[in-house]
Residue frames relative to the residue before (quaternion, step in Angstrom):
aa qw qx qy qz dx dy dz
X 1.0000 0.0000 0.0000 0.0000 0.00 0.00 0.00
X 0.0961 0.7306 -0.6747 0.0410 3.47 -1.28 0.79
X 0.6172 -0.5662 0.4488 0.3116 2.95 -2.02 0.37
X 0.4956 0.6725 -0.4661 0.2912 4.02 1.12 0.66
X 0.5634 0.4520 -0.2778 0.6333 3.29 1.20 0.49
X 0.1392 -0.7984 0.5823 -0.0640 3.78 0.50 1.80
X 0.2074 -0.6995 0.6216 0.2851 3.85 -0.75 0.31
X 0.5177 -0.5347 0.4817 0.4626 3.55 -1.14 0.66
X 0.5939 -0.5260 0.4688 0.3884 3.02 -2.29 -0.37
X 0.3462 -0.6583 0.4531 0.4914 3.61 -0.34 0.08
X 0.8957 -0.2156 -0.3685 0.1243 2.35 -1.74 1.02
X 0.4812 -0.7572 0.4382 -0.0558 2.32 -0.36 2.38
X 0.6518 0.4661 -0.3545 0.4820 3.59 0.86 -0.83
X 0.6408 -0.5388 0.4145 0.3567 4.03 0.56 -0.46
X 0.5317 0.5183 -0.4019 0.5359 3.33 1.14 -0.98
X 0.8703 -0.1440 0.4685 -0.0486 2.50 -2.67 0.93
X 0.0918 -0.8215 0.5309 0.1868 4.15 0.03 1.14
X 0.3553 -0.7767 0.4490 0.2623 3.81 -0.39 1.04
X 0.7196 0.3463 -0.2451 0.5497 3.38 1.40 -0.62
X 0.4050 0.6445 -0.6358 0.1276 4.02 0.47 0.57
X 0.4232 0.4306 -0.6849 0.4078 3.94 0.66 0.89
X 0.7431 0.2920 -0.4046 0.4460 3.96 -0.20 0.51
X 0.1134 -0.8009 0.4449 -0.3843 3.43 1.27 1.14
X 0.7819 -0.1926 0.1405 0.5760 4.24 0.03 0.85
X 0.5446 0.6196 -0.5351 0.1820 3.74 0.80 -0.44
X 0.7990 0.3548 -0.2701 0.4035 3.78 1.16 -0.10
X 0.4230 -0.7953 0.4011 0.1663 3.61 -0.57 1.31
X 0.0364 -0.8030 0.5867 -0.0989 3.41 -0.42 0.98
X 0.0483 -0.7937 0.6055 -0.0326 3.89 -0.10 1.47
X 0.2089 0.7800 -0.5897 -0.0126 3.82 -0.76 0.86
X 0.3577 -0.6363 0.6826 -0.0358 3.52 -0.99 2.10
X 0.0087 -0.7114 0.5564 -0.4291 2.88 -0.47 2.18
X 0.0685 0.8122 -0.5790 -0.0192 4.24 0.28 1.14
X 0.6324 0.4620 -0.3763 0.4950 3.99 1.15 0.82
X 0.4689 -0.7570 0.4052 0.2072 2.96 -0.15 1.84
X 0.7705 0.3010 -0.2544 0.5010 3.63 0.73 -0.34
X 0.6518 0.3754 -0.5035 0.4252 3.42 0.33 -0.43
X 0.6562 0.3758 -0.4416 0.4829 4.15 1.00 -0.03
X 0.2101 0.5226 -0.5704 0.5979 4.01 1.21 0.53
X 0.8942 0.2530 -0.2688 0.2532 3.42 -0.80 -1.21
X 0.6393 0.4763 -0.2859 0.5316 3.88 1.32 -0.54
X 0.4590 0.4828 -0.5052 0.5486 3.77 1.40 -0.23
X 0.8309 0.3796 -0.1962 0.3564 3.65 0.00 -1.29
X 0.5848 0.4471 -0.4521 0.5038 3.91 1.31 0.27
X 0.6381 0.4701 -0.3875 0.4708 3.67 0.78 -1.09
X 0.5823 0.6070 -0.4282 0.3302 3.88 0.88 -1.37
X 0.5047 0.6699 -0.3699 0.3997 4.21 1.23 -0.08
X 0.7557 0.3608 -0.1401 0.5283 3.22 1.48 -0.49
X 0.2788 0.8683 -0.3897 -0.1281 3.36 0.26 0.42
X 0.0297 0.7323 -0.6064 0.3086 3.05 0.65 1.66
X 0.5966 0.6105 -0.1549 0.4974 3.30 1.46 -1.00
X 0.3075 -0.5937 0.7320 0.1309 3.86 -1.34 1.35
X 0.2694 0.7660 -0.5450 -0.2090 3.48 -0.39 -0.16
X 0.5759 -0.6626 0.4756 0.0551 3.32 -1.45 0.95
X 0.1009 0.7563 -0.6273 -0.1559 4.00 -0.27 -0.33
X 0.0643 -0.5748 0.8137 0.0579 3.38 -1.79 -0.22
X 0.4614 -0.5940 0.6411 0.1525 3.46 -1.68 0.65
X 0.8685 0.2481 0.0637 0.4243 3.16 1.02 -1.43
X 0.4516 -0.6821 0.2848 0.4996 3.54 -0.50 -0.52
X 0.3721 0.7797 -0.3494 0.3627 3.30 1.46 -0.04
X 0.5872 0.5443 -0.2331 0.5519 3.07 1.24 -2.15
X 0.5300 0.6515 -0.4710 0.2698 4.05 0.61 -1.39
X 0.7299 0.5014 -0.1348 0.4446 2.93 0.37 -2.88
X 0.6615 0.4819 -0.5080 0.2686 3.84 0.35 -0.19
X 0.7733 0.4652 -0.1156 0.4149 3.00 1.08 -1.17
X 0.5502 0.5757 -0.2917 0.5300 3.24 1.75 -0.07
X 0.6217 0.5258 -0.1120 0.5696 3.59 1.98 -0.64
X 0.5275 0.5638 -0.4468 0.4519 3.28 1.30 -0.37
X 0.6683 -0.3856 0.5124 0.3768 4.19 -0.15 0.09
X 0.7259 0.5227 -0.2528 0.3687 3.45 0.28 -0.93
X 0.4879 -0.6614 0.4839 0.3007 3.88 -0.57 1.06
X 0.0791 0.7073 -0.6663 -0.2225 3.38 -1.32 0.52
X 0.5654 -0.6758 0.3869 0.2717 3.90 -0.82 1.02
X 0.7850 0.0306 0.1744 0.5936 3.28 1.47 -1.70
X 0.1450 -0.7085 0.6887 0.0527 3.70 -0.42 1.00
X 0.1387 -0.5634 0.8134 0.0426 3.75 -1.40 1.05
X 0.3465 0.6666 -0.6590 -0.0362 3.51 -1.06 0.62
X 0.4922 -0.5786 0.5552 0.3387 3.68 -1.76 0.17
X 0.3787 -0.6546 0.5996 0.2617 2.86 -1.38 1.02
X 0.4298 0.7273 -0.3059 0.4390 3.15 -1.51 0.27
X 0.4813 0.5549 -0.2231 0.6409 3.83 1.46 -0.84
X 0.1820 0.7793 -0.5932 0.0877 3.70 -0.68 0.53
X 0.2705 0.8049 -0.4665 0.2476 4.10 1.44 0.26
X 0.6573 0.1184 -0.3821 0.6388 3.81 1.56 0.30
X 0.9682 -0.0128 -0.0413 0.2465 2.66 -1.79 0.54
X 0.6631 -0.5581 0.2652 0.4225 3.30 1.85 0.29
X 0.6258 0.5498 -0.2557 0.4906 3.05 1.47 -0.82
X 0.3134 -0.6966 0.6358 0.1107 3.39 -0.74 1.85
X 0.7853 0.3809 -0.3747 0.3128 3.69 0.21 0.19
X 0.1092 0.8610 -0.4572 0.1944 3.50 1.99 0.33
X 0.6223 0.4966 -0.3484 0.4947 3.98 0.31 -1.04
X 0.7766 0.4150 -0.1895 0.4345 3.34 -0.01 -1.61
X 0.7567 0.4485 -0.3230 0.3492 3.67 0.78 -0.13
X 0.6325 0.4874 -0.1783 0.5750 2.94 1.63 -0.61
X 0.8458 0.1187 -0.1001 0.5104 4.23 0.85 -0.62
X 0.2519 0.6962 -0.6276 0.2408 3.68 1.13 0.32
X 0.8389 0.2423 -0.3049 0.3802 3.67 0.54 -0.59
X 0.1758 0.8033 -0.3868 0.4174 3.17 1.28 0.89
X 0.7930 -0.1904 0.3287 0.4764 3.10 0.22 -2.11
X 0.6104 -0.5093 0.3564 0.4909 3.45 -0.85 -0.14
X 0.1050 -0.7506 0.6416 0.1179 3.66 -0.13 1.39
X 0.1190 -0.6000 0.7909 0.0153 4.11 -1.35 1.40
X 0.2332 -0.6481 0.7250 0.0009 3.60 -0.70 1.60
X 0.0365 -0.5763 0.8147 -0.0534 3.98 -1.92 0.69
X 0.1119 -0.8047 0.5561 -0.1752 2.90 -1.01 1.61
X 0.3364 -0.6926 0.6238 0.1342 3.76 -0.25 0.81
X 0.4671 0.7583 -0.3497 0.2908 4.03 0.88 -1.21
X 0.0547 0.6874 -0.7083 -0.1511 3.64 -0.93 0.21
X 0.2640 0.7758 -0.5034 0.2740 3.54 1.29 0.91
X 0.2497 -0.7838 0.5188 0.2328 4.07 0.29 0.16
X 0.6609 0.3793 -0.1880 0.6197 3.85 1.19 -0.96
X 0.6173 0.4418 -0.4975 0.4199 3.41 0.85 0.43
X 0.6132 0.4275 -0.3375 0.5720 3.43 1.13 -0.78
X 0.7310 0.3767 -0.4352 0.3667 3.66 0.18 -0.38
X 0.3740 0.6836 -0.3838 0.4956 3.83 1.63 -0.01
X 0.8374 0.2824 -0.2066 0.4199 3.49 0.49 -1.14
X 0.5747 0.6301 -0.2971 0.4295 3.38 1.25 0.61
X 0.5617 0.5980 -0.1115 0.5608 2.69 1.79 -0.83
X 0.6139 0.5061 -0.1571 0.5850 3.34 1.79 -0.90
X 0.7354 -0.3569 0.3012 0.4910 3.76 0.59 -0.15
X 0.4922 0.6681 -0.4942 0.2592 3.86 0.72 -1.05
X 0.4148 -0.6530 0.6042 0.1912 3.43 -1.33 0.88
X 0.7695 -0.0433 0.2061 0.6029 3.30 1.71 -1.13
X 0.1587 -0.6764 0.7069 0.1325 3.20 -1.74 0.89
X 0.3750 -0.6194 0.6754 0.1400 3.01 -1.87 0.91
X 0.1550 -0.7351 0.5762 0.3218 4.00 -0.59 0.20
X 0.1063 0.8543 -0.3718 -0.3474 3.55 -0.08 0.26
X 0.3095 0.5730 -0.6762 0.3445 3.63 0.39 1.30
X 0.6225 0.4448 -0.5182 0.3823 4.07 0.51 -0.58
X 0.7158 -0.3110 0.3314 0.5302 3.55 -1.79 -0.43
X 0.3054 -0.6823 0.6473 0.1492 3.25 -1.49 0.21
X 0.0751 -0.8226 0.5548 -0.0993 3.80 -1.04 1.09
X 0.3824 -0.8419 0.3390 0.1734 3.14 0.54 1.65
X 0.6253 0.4570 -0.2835 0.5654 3.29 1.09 -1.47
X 0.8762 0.1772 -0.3387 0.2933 4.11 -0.05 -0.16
X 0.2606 0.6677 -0.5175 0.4673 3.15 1.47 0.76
X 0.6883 0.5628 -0.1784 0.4216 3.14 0.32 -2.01
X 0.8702 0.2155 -0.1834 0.4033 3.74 0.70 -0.67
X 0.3301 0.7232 -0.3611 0.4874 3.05 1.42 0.88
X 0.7208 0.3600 -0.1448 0.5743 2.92 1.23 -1.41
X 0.5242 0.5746 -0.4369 0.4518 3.38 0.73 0.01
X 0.5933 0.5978 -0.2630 0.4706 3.49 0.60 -1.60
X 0.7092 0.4236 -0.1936 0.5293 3.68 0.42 -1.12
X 0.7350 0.3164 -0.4013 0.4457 3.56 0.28 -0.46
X 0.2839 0.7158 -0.3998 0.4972 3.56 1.50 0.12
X 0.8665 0.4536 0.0278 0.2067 2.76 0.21 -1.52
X 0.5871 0.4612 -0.1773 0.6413 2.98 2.64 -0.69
X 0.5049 0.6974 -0.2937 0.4153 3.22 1.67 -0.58
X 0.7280 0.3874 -0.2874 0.4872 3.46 1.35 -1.38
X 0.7010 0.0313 0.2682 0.6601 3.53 0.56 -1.57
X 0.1380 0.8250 -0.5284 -0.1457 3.59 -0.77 1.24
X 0.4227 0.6620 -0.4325 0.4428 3.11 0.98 1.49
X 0.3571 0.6963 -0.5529 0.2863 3.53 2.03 -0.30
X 0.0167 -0.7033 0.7035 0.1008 2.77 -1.98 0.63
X 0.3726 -0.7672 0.3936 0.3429 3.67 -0.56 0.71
X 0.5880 0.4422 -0.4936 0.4638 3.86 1.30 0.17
X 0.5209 0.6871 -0.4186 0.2850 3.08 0.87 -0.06
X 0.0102 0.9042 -0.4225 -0.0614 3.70 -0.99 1.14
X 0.1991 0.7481 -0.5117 0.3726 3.26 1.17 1.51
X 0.6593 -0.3230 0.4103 0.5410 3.90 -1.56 0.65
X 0.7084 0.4497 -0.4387 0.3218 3.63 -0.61 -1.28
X 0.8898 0.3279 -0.1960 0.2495 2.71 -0.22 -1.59
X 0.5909 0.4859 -0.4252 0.4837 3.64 1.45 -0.63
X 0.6217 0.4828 -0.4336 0.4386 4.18 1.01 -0.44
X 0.4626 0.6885 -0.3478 0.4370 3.10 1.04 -0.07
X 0.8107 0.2075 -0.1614 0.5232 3.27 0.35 -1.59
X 0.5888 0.4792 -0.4937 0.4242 3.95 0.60 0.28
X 0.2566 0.7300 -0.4527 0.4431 3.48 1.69 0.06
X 0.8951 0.3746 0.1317 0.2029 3.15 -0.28 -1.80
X 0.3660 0.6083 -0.1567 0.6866 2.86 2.47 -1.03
X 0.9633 0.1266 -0.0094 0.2365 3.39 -0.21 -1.31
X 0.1745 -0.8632 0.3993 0.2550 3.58 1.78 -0.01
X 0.1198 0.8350 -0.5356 0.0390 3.35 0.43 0.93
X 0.7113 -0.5759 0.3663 0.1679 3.05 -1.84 1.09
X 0.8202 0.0858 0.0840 0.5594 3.44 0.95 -0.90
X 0.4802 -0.5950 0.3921 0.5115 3.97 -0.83 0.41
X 0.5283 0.6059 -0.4700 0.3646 3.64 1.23 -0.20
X 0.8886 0.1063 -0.2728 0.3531 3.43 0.33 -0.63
X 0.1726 0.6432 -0.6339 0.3933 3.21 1.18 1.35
X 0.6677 0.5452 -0.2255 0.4540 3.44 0.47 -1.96
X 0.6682 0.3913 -0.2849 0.5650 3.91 0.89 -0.33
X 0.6498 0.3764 -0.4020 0.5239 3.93 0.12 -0.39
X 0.7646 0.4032 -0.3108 0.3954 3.50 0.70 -0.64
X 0.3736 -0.7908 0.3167 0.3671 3.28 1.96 -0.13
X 0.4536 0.6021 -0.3664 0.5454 3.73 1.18 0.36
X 0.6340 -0.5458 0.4687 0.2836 3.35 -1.64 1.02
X 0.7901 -0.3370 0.4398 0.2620 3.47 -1.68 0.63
X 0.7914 0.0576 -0.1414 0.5919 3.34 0.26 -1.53
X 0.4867 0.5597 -0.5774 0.3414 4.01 0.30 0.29
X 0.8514 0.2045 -0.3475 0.3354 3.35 0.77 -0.28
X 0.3625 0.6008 -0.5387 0.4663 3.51 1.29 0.70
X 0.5699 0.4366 -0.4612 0.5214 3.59 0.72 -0.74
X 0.8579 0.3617 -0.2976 0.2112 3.49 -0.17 -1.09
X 0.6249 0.3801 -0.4271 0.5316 3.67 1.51 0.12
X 0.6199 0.2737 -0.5417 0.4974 3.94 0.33 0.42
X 0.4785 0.3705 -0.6056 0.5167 3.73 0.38 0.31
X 0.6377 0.6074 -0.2929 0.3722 3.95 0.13 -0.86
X 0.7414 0.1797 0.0446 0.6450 3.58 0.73 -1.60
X 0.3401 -0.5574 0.6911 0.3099 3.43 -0.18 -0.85
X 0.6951 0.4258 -0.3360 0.4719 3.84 0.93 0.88
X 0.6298 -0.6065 0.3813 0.3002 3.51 -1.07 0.03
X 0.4322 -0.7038 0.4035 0.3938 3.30 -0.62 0.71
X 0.6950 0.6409 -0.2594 0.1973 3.45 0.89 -0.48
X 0.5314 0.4990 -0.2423 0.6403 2.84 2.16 -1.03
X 0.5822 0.5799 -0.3912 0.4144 4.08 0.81 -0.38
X 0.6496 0.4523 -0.1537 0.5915 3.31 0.84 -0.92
X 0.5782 0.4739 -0.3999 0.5303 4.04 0.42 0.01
X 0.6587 0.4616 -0.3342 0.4912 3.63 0.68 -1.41
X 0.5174 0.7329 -0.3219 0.3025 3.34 0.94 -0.91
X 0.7278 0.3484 -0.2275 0.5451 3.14 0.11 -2.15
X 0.8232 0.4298 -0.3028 0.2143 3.58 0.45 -1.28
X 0.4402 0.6441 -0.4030 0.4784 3.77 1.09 -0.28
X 0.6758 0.4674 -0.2905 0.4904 3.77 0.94 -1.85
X 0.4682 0.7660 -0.2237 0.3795 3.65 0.93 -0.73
X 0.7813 0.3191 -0.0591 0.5331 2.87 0.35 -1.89
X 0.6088 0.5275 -0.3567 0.4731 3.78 0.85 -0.93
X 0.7377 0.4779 -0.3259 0.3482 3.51 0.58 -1.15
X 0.6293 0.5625 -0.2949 0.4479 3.44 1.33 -0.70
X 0.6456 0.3944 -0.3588 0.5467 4.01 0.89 -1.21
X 0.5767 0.5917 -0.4751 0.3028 3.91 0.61 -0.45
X 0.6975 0.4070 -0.2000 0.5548 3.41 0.81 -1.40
X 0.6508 0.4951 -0.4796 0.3182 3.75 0.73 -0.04
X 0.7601 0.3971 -0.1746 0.4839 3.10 1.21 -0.85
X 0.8534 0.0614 -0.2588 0.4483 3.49 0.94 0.08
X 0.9325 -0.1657 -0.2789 0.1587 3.25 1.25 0.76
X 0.6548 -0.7018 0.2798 0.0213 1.85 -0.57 2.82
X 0.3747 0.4868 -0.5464 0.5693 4.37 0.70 0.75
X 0.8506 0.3466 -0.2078 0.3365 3.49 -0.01 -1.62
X 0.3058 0.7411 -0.5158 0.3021 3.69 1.65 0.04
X 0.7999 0.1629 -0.2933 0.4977 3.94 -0.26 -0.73
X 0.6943 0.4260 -0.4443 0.3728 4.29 0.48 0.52
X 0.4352 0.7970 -0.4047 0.1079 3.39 1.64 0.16
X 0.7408 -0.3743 0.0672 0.5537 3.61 1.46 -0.15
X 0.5301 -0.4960 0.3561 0.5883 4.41 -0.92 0.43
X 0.7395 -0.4909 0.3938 0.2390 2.74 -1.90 1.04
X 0.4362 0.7094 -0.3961 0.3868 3.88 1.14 -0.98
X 0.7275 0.4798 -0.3960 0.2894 3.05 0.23 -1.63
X 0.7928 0.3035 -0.2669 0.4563 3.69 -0.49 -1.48
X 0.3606 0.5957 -0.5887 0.4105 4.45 1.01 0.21
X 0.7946 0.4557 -0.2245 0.3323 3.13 0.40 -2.11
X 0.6086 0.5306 -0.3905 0.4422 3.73 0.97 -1.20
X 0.6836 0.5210 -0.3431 0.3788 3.84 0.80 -1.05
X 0.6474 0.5003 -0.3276 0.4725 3.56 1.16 -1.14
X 0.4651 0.7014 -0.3021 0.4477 3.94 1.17 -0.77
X 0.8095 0.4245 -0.0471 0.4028 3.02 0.53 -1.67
X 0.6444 0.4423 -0.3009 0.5464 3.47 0.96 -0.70
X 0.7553 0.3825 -0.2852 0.4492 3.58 0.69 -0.59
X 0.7061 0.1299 -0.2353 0.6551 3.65 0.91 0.62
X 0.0994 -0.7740 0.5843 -0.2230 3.67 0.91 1.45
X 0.8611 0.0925 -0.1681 0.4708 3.74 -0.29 -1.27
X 0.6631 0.3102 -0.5588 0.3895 3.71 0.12 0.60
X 0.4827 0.4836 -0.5990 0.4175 4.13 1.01 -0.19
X 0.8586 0.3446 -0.2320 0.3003 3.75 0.28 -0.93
X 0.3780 0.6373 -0.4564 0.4926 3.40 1.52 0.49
X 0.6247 0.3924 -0.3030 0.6033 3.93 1.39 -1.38
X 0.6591 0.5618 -0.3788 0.3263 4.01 0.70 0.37
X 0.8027 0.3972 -0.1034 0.4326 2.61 1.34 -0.62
């Protein structure tokens, strides 16, 4: 990985952000001891600014900000950091089930990358192979999805949660009805079973949903591709998600936080 691959600014086209009511609502921490290669991940993630983003040098700096109360969605860290106990995998042991943990490895160590999977990682980056801003960038997006819904999903996992979960994500449904149908389970069986799950509604869970995927799908195509900028979807859409959002502001960002 290198910094020769600059992400545009968002919106790059000029126009007006349709989603700046989700503005910082998602936390993005990235633990980074190369002043430039965390220059370059400040200045790809900065494309989204749905996105707080956080840094650390170290892992110390990490655990503060991971200790501060405040949710993080997605942690991007390099492996390789060893300021506790030596152990370059300290983070991942301690918050893989925290958050989405996106691991960047220098290593040509295979059992090291297959270590940090084993530890929680959602994902490894090599960063000697090419590098592809646009599927980096949506990787990390996908995952923060993914902390957003359940950041304990596991796909071996074969409990209600986690399997309503993955038909979640599988199947972008339109409505908790035809969630509650792909998953083949009543309406209210699966409201009961995600506020028994989360302690939240399924309805407000599913909104953040469509509207996060939204919002990602829209900064993606601004910043890398910038053809698909005037077919990205009717103007209504990101009105209605904003008008949604403002009118149930402090309980969407209570389930954010």
């Amino acid at each position: 990985m290198n910094g020769s691959s600059k992400a545009k600014k968002n919106a790059g086209s000029g126009t007006a952000n349709p989603f700046a009511f989700l503005d910082g609502t998602l936390s993005l921490l990235l633990v980074e001891d190369d002043p430039e290669q965390l220059a370059f991940l400040r200045s790809l993630t900065g494309g989204f600014p749905c996105y707080s983003v956080a840094t650390a040098s170290d892992n110390s700096g990490a655990i503060d900000r991971l200790r501060s109360g405040k949710r993080v969605h997605t942690c991007i860290t390099d492996l390789g950091i060893t300021d506790i106990g030596g152990d370059e995998f300290y983070l991942l042991r301690q918050y893989a089930r925290h958050c989405s943990m996106i691991v960047l490895t220098g290593s040509t160590s295979p059992q090291k990358g297959a270590t940090c999977i084993q530890l929680g990682a959602r994902t490894v980056f090599d960063k000697g192979a090419p590098f592809h801003p646009a599927d980096f960038m949506r990787t990390v997006n996908e995952l923060t999805l993914i902390s957003i819904v359940n950041h304990r999903y596991s796909e071996s996992s074969g409990d209600t949660f986690n399997l309503a979960t993955k038909i979640l994500l599988k199947t972008n449904p339109r409505s908790v009805t035809e969630w509650a149908d792909n998953l083949r389970i009543t309406d209210r069986q699966l409201r009961n079973l995600w506020h028994t799950g989360s302690g939240f509604g399924a309805k407000h869970l599913l909104f953040l949903y469509q509207c996060c995927k939204s919002a990602f799908r829209y900064f993606e195509s601004q910043l890398f591709l910038p053809e698909t900028r005037s077919r990205f979807s009717p103007p209504s859409t990101p009105r209605h998600m904003a008008a949604y959002f403002e009118n149930h502001r402090e309980l969407l960002t209570f389930l954010l936080s």
